[in-house]
N, CA, C and O atoms as a GROMACS GRO file, in nm:
protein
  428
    1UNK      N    1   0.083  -0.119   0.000
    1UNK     CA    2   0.000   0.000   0.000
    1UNK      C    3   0.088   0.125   0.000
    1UNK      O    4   0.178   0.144   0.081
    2UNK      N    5   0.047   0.218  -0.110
    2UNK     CA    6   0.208   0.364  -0.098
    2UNK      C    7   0.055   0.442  -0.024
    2UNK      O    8  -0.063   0.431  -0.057
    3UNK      N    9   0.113   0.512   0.077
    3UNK     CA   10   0.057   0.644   0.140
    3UNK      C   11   0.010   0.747   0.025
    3UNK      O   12   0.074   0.711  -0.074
    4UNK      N   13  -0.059   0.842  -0.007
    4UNK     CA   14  -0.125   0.908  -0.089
    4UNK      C   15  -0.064   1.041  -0.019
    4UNK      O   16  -0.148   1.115   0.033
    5UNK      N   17   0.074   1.080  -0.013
    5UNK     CA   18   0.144   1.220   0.044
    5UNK      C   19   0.055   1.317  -0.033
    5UNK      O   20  -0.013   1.394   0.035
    6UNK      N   21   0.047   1.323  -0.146
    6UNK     CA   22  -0.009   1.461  -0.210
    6UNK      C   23  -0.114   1.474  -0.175
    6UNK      O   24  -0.150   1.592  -0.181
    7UNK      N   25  -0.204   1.389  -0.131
    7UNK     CA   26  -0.398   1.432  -0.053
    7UNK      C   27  -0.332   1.455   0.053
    7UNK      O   28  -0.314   1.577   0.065
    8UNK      N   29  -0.278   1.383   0.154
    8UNK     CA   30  -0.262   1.446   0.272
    8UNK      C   31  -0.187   1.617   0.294
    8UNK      O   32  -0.223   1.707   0.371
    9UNK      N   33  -0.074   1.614   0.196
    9UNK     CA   34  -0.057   1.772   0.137
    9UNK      C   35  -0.176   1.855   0.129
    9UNK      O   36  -0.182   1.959   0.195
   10UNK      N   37  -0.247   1.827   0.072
   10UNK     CA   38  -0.357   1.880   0.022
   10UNK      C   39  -0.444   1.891   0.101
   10UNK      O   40  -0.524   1.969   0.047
   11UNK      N   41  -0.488   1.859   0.212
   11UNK     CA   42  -0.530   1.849   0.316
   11UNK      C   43  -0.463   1.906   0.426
   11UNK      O   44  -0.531   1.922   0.527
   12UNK      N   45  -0.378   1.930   0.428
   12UNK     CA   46  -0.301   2.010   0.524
   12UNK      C   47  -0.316   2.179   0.455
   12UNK      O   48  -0.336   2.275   0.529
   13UNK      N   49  -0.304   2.191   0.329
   13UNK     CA   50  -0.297   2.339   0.235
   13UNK      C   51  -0.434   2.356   0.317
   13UNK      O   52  -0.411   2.439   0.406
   14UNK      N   53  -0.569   2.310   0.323
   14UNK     CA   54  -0.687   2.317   0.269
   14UNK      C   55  -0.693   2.386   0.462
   14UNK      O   56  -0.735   2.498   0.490
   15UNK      N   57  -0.653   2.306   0.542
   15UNK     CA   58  -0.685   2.309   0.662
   15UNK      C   59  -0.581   2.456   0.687
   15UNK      O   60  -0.649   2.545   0.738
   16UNK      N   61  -0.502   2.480   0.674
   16UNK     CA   62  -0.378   2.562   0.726
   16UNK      C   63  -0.453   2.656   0.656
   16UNK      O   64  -0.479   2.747   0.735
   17UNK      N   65  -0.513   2.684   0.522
   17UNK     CA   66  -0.577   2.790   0.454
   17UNK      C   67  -0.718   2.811   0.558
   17UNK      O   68  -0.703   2.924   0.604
   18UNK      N   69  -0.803   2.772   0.594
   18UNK     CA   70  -0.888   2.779   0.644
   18UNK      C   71  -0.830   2.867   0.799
   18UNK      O   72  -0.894   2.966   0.837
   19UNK      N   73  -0.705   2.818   0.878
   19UNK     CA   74  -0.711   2.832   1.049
   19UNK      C   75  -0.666   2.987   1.000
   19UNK      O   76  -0.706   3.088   1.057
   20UNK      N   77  -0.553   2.987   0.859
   20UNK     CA   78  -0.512   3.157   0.848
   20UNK      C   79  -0.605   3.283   0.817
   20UNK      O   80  -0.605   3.400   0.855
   21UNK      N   81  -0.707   3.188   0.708
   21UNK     CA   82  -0.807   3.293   0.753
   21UNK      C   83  -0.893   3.353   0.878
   21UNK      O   84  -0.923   3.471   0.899
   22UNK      N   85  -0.912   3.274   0.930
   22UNK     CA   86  -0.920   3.302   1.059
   22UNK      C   87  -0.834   3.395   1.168
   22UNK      O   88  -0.863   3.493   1.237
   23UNK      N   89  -0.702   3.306   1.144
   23UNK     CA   90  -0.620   3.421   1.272
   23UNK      C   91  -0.616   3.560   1.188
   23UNK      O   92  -0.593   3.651   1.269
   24UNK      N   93  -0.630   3.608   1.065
   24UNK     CA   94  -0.572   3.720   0.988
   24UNK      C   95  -0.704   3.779   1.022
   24UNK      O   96  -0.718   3.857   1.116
   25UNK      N   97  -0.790   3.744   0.954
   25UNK     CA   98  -0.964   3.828   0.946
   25UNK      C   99  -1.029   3.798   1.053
   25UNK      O  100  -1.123   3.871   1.085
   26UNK      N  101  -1.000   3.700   1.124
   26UNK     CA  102  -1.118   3.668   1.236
   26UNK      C  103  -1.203   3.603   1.166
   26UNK      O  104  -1.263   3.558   1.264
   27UNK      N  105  -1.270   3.552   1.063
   27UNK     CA  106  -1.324   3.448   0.979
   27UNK      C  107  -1.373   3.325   0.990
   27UNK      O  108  -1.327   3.228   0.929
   28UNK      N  109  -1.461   3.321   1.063
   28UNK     CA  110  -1.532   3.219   1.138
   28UNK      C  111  -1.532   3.101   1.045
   28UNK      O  112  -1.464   2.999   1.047
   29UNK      N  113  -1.636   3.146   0.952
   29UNK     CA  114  -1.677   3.038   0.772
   29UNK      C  115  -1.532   3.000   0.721
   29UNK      O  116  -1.540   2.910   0.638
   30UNK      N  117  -1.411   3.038   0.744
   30UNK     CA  118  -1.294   2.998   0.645
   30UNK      C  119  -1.259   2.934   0.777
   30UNK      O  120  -1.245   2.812   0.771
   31UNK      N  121  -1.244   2.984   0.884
   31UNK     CA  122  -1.190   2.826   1.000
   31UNK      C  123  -1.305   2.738   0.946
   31UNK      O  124  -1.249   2.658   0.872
   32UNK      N  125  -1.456   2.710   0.946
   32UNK     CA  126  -1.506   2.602   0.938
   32UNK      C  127  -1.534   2.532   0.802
   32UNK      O  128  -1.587   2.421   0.792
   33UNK      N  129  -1.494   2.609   0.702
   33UNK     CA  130  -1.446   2.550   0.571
   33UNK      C  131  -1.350   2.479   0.535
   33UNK      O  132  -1.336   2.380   0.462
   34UNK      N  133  -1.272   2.554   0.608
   34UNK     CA  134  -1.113   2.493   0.591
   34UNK      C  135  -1.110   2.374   0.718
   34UNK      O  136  -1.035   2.284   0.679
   35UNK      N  137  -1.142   2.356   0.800
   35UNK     CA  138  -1.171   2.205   0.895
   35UNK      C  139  -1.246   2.138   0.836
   35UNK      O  140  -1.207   2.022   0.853
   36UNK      N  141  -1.342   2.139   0.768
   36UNK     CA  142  -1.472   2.091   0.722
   36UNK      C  143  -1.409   1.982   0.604
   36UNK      O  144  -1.420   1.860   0.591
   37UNK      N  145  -1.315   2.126   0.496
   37UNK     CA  146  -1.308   2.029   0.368
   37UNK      C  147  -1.112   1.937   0.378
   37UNK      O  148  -1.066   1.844   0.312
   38UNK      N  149  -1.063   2.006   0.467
   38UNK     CA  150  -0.955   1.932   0.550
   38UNK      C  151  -0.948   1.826   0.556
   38UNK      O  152  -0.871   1.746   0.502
   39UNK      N  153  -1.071   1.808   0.657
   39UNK     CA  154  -1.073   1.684   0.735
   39UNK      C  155  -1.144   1.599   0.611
   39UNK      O  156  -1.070   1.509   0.571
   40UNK      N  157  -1.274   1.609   0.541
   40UNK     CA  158  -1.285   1.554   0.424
   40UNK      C  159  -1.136   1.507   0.288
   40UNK      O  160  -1.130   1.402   0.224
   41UNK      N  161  -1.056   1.603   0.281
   41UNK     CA  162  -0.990   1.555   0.206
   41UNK      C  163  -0.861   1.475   0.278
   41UNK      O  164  -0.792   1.418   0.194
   42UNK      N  165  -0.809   1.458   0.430
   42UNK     CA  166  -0.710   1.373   0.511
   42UNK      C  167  -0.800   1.236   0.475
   42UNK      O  168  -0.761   1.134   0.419
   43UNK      N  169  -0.954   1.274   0.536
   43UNK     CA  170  -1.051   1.111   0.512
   43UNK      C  171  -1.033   1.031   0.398
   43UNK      O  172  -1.022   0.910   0.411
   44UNK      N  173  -1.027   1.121   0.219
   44UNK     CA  174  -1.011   1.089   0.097
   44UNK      C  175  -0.847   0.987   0.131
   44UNK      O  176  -0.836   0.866   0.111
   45UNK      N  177  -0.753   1.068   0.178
   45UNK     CA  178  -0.635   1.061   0.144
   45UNK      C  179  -0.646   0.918   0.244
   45UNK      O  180  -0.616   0.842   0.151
   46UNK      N  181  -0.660   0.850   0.329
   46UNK     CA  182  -0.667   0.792   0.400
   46UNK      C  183  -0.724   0.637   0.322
   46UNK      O  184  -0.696   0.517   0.325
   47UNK      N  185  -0.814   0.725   0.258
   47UNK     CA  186  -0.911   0.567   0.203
   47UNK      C  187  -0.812   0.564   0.037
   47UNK      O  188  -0.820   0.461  -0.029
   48UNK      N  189  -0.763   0.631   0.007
   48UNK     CA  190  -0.666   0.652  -0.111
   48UNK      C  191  -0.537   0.532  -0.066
   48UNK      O  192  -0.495   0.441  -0.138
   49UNK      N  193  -0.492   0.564   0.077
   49UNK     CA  194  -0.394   0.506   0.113
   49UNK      C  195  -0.430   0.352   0.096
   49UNK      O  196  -0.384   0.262   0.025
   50UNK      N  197  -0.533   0.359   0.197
   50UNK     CA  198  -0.625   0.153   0.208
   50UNK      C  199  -0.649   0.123   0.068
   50UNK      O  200  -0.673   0.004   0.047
   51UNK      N  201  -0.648   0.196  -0.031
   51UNK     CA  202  -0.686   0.151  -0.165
   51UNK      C  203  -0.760   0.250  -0.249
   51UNK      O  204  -0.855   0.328  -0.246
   52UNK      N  205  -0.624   0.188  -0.355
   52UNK     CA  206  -0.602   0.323  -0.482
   52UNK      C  207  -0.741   0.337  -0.534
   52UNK      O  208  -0.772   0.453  -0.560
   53UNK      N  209  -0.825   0.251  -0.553
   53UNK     CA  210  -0.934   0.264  -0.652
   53UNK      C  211  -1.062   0.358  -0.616
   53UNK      O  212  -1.127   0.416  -0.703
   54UNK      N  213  -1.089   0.365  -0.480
   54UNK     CA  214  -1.151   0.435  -0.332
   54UNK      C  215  -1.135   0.538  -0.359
   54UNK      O  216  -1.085   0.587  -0.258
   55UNK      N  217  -1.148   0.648  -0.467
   55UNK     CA  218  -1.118   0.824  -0.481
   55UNK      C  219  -1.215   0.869  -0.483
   55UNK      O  220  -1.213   0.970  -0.553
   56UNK      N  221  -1.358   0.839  -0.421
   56UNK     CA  222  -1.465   0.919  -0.448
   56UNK      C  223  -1.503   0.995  -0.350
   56UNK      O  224  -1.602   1.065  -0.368
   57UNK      N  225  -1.416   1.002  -0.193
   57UNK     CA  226  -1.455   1.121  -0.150
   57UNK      C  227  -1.287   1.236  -0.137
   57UNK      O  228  -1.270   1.328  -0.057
   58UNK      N  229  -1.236   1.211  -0.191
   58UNK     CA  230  -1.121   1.326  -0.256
   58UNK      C  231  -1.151   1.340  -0.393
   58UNK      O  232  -1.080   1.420  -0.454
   59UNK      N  233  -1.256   1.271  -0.467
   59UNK     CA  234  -1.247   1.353  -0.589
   59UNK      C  235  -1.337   1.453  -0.560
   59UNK      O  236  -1.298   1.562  -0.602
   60UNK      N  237  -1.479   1.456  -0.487
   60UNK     CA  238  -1.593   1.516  -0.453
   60UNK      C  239  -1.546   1.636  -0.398
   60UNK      O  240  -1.580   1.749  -0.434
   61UNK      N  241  -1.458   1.601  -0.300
   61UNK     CA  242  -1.379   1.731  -0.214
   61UNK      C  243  -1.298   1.836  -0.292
   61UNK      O  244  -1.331   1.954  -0.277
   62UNK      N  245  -1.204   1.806  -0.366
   62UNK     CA  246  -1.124   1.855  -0.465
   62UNK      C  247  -1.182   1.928  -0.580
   62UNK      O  248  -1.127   2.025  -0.632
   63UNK      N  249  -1.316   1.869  -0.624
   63UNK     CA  250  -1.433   1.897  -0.716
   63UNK      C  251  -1.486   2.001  -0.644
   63UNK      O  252  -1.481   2.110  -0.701
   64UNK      N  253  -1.528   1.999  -0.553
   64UNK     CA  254  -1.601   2.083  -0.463
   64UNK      C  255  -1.518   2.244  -0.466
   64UNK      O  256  -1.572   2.348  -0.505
   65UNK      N  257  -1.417   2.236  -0.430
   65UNK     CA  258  -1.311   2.306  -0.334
   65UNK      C  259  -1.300   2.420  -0.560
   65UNK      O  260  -1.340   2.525  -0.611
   66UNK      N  261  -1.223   2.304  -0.599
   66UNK     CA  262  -1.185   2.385  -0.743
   66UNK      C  263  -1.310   2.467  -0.822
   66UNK      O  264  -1.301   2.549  -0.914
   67UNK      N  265  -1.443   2.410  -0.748
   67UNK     CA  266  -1.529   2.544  -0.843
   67UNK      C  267  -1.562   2.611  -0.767
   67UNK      O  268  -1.609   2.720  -0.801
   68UNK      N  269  -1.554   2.576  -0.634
   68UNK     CA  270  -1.616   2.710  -0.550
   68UNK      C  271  -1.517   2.834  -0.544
   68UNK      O  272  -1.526   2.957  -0.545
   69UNK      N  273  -1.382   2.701  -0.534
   69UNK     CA  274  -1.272   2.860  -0.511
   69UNK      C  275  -1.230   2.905  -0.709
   69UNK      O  276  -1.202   3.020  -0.740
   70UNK      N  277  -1.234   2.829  -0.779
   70UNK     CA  278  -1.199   2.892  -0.922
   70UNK      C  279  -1.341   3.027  -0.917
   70UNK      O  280  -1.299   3.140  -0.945
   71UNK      N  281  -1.430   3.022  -0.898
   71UNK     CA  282  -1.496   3.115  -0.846
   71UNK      C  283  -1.534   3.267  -0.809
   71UNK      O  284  -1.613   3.345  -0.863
   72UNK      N  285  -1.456   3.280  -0.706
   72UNK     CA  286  -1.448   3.333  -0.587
   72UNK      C  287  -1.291   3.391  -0.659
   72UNK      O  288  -1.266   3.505  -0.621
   73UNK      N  289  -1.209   3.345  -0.734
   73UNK     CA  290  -1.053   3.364  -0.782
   73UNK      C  291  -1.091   3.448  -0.899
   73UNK      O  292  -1.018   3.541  -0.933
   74UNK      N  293  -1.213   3.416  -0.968
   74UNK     CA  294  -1.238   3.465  -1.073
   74UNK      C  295  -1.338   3.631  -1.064
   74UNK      O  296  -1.350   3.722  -1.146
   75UNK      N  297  -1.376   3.616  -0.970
   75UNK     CA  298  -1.464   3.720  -0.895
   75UNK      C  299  -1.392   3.846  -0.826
   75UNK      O  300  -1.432   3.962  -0.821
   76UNK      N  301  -1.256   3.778  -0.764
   76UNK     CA  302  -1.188   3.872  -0.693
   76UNK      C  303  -1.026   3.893  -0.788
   76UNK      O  304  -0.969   4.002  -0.782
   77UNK      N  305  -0.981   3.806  -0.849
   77UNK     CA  306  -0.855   3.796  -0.914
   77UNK      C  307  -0.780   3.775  -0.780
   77UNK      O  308  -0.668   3.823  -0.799
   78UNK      N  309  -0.787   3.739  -0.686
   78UNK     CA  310  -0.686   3.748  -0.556
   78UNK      C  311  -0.600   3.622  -0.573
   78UNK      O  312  -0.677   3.537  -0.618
   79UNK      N  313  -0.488   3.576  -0.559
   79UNK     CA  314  -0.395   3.493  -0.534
   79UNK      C  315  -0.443   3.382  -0.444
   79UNK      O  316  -0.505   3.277  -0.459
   80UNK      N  317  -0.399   3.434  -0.364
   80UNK     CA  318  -0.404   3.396  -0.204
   80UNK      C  319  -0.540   3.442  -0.146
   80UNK      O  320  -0.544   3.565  -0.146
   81UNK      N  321  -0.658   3.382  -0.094
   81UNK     CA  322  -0.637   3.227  -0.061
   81UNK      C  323  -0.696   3.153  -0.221
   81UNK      O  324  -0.679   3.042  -0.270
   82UNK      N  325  -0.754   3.250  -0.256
   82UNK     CA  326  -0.858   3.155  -0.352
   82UNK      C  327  -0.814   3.104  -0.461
   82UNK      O  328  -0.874   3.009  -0.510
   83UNK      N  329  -0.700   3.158  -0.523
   83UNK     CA  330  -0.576   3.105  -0.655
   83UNK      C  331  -0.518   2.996  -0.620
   83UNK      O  332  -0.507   2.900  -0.696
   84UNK      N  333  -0.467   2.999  -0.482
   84UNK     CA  334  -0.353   2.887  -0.455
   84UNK      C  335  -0.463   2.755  -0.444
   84UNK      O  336  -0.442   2.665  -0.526
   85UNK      N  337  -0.580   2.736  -0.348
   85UNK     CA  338  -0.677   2.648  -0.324
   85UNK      C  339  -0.737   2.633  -0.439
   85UNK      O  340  -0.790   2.522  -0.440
   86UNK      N  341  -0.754   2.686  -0.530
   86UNK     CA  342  -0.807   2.644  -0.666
   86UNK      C  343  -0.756   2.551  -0.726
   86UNK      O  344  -0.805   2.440  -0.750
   87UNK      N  345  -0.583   2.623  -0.770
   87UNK     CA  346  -0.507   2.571  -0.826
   87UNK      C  347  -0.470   2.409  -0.774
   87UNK      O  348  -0.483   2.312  -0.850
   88UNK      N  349  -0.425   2.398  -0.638
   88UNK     CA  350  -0.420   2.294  -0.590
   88UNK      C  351  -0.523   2.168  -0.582
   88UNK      O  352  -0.496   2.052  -0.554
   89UNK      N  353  -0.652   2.225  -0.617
   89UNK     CA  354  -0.732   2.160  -0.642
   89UNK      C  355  -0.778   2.071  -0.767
   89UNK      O  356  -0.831   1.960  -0.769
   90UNK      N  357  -0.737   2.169  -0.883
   90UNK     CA  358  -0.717   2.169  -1.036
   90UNK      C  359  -0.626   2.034  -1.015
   90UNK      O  360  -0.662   1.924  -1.059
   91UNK      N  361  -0.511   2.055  -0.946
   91UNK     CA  362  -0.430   1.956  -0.945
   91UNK      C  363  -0.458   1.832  -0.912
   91UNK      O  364  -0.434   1.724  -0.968
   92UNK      N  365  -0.532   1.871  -0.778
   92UNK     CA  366  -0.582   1.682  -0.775
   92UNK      C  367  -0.650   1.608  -0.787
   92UNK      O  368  -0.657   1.487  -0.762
   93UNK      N  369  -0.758   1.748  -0.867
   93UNK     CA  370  -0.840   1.622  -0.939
   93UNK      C  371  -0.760   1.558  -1.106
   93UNK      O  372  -0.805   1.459  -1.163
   94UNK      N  373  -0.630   1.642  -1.165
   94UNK     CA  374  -0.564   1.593  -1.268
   94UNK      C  375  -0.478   1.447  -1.182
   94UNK      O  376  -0.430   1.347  -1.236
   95UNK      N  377  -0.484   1.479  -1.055
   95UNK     CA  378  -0.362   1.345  -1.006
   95UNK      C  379  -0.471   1.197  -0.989
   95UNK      O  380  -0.446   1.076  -0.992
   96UNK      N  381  -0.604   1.281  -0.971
   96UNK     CA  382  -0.700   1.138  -0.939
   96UNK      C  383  -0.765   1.088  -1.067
   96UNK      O  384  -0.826   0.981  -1.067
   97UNK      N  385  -0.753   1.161  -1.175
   97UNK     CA  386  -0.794   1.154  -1.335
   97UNK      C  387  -0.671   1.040  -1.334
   97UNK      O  388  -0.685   0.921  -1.308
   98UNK      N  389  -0.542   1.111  -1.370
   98UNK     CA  390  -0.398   0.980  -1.375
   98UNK      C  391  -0.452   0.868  -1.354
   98UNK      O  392  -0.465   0.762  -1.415
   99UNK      N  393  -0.496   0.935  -1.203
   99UNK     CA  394  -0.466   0.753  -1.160
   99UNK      C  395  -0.572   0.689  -1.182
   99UNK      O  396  -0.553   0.580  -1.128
  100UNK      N  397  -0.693   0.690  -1.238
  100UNK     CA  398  -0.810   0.633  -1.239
  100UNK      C  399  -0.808   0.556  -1.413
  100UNK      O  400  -0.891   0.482  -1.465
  101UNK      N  401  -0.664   0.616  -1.471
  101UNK     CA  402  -0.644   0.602  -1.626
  101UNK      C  403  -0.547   0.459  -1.603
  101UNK      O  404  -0.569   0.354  -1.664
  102UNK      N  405  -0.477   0.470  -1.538
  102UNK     CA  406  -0.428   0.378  -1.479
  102UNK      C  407  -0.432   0.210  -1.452
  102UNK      O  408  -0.516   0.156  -1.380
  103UNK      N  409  -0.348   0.156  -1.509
  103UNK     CA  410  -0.380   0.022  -1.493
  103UNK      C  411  -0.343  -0.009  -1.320
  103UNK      O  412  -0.272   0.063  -1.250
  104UNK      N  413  -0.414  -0.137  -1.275
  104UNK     CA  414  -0.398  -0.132  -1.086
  104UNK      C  415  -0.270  -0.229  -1.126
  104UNK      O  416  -0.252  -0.300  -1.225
  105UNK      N  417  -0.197  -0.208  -1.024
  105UNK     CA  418  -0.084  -0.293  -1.038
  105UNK      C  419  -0.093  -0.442  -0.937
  105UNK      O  420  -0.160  -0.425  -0.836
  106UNK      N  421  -0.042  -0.562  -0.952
  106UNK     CA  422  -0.053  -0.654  -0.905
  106UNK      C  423   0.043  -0.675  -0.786
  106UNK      O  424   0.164  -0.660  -0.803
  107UNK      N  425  -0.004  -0.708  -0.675
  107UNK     CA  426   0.089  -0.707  -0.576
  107UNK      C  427   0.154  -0.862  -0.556
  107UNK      O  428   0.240  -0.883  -0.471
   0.00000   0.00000   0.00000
């Protein structure tokens, strides 16, 4: 079984983006967004780890996360938070596309 580092990455961006909005703005909704879709995408990364084929709640999350924040990026042009969480998102749903193209390998 390989660990799924880049969801759990990704899950750490998602959560660490959420607690900074908070300590910066006081931002109640971005602490409980950013715990909310965090902890949803560590859960993805987790069931990613137990087995590669299992991506349907990090793709949902990642899906989720890339149109709300492509969005909100597109609305404001801001970078940070809503560019970087987009972008990163863009990304993993291209890393869970890969791997779903993917032949499973035989252990």
């Amino acid at each position: 079984m390989a660990v799924d580092w880049a969801g759990y990455g990704y899950a750490a961006l998602v959560t660490s983006g959420g607690v900074m909005g908070y300590v910066k703005a006081g931002s109640v909704p971005s602490l409980a967004a950013g715990l909310l879709f965090g902890g949803l995408a560590g859960f993805g990364a987790y069931q990613i780890s137990q087995n590669p084929q299992n991506i349907w709640v990090s793709l949902a999350t990642s899906g989720t996360l890339a149109a709300l924040m492509g969005k909100r990026f597109y609305n404001s042009r801001k970078i940070i938070p809503a560019g970087v969480v987009a972008g990163a998102s863009i990304l993993m749903l291209a890393k869970l596309g890969i791997g779903l193209l993917e032949k499973p390998q035989d252990s």
